[in-house]
MARBA-3410 file (N, C-alpha, C, O; in Angstrom, 1 decimal):
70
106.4,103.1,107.5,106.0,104.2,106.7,104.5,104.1,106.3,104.4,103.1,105.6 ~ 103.5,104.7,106.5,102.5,104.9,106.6,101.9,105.4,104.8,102.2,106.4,104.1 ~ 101.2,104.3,104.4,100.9,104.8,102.7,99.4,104.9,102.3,98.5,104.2,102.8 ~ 99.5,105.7,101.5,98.0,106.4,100.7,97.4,105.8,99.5,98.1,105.2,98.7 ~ 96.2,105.7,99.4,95.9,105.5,98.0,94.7,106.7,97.6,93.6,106.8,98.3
95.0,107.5,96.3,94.2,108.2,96.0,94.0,107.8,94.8,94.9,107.4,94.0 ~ 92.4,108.2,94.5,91.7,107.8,93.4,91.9,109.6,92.6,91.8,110.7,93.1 ~ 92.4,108.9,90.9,92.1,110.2,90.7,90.7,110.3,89.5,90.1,109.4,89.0 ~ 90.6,111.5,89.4,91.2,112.7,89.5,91.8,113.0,91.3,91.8,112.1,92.2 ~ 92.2,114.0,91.4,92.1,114.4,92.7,91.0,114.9,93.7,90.8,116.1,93.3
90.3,114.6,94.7,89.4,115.3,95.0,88.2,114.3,95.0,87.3,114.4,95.8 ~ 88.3,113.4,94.0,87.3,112.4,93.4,86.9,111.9,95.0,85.7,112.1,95.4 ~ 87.4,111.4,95.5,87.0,110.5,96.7,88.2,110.9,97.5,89.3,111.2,97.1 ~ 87.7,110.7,98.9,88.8,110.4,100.3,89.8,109.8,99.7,89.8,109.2,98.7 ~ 91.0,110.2,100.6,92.4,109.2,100.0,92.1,108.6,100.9,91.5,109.1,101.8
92.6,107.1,100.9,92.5,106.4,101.9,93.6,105.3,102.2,94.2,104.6,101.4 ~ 93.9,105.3,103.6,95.2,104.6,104.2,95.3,103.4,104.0,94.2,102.9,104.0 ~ 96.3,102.6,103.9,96.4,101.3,103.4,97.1,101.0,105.1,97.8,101.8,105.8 ~ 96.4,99.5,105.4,97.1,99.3,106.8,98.5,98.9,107.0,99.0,98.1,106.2 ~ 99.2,99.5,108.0,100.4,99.1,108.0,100.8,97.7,108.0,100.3,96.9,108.8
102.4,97.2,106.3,102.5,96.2,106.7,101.5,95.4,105.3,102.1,94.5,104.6 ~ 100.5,95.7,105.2,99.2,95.1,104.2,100.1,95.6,102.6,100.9,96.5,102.4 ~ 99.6,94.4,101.5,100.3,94.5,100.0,99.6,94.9,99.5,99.8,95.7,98.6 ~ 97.8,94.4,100.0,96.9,94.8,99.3,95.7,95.6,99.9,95.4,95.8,101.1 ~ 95.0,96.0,98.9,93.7,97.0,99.8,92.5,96.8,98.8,92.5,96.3,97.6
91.5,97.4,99.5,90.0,96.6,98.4,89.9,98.7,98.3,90.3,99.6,99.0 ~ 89.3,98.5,97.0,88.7,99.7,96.8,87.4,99.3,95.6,87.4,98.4,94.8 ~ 86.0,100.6,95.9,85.0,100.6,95.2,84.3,101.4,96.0,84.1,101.6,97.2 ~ 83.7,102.0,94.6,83.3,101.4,94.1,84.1,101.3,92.4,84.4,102.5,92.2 ~ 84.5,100.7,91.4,85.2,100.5,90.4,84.2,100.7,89.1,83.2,100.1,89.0
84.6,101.9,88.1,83.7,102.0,87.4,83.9,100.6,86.0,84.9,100.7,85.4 ~ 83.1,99.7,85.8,83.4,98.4,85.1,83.5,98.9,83.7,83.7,98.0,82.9 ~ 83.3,100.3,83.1,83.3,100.4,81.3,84.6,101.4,81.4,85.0,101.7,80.3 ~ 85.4,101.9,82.7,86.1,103.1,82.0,87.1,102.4,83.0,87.1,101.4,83.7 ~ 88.1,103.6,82.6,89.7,104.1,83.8,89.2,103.6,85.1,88.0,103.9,85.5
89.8,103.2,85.7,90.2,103.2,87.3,91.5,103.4,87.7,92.4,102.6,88.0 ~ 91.6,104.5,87.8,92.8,105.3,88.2,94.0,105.7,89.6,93.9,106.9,89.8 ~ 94.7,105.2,90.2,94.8,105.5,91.2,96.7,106.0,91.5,97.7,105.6,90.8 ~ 96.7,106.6,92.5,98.3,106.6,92.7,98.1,106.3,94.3,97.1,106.4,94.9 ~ 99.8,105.8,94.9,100.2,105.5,96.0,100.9,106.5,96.5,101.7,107.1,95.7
100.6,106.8,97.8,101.8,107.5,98.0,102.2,107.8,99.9,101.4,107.9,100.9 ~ 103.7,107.9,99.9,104.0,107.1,101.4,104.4,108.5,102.2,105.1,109.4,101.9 ~ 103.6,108.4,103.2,104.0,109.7,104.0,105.6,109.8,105.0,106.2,109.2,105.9 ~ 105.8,111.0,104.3,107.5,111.0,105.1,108.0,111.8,105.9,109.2,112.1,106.2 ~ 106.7,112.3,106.6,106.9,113.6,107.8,105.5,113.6,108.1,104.8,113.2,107.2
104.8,114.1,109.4,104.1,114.5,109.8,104.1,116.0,109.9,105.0,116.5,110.6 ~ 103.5,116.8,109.4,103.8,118.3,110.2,102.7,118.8,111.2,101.5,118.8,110.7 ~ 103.0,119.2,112.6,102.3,119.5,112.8,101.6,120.6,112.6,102.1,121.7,112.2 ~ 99.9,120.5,112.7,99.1,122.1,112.5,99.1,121.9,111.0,98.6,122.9,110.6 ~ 99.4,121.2,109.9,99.9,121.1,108.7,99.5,120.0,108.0,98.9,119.0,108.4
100.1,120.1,106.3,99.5,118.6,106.5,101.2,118.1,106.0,102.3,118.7,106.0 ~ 100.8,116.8,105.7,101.8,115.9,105.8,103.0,115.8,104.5,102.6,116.0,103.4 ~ 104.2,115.5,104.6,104.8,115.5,103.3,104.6,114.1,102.9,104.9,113.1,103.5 ~ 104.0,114.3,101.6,104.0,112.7,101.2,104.6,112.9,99.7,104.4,113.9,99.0 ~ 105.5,111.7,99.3,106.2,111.9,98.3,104.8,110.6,97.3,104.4,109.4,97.5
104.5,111.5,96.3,103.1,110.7,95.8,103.6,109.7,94.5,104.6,110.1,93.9 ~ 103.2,108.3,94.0,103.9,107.7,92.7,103.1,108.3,91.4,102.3,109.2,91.3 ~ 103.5,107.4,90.6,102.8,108.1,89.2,101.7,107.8,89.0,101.6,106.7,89.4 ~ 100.2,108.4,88.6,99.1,107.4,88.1,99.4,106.5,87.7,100.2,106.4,86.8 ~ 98.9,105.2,88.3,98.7,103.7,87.1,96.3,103.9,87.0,95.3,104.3,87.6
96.7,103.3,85.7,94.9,103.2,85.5,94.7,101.5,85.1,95.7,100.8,84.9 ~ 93.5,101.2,85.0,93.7,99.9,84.8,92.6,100.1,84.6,92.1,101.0,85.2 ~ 91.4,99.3,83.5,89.8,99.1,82.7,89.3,98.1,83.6,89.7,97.1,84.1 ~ 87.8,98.8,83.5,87.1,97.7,84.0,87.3,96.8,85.5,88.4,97.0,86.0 ~ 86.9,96.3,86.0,86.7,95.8,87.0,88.1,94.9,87.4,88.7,95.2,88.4
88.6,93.9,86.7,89.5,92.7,86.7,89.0,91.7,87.6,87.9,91.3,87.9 ~ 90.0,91.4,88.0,89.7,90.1,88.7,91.0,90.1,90.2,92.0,89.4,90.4 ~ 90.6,91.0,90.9,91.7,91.1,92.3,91.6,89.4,92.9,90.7,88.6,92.9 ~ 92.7,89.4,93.5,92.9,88.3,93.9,92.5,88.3,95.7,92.6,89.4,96.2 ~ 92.0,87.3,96.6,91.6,87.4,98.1,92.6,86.9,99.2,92.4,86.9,100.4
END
């Protein structure tokens, strides 16, 4: 199943595909004083001519930069 990550607000930036199979994904640029905000979400149909049904998760946000692991 093929999954999303969008930065919000909505619109903010491209959603962008996580590779199939992958736990983790790099995103930035990360604003280091505020929210970094993002939801997942896994696509559950293709339509054609259309767009896709994706069932989206809740916002998670998280401050500042952190420390992602490699």
């Amino acid at each position: 199943m093929p999954l999303l990550l969008q930065r919000e607000p909505p619109g903010s930036q491209p959603i962008k595909s996580v590779a199939p199979g992958s736990t983790k994904t790099a995103v930035s640029p990360l604003a280091p004083n505020g929210d970094n905000c993002f939801r997942i979400g896994a696509v559950l149909r293709v339509n054609q001519g259309a767009a896709p049904d994706v069932a989206w998760s809740q916002v998670a946000c998280v401050k500042g930069r952190g420390q992602g692991g490699s």
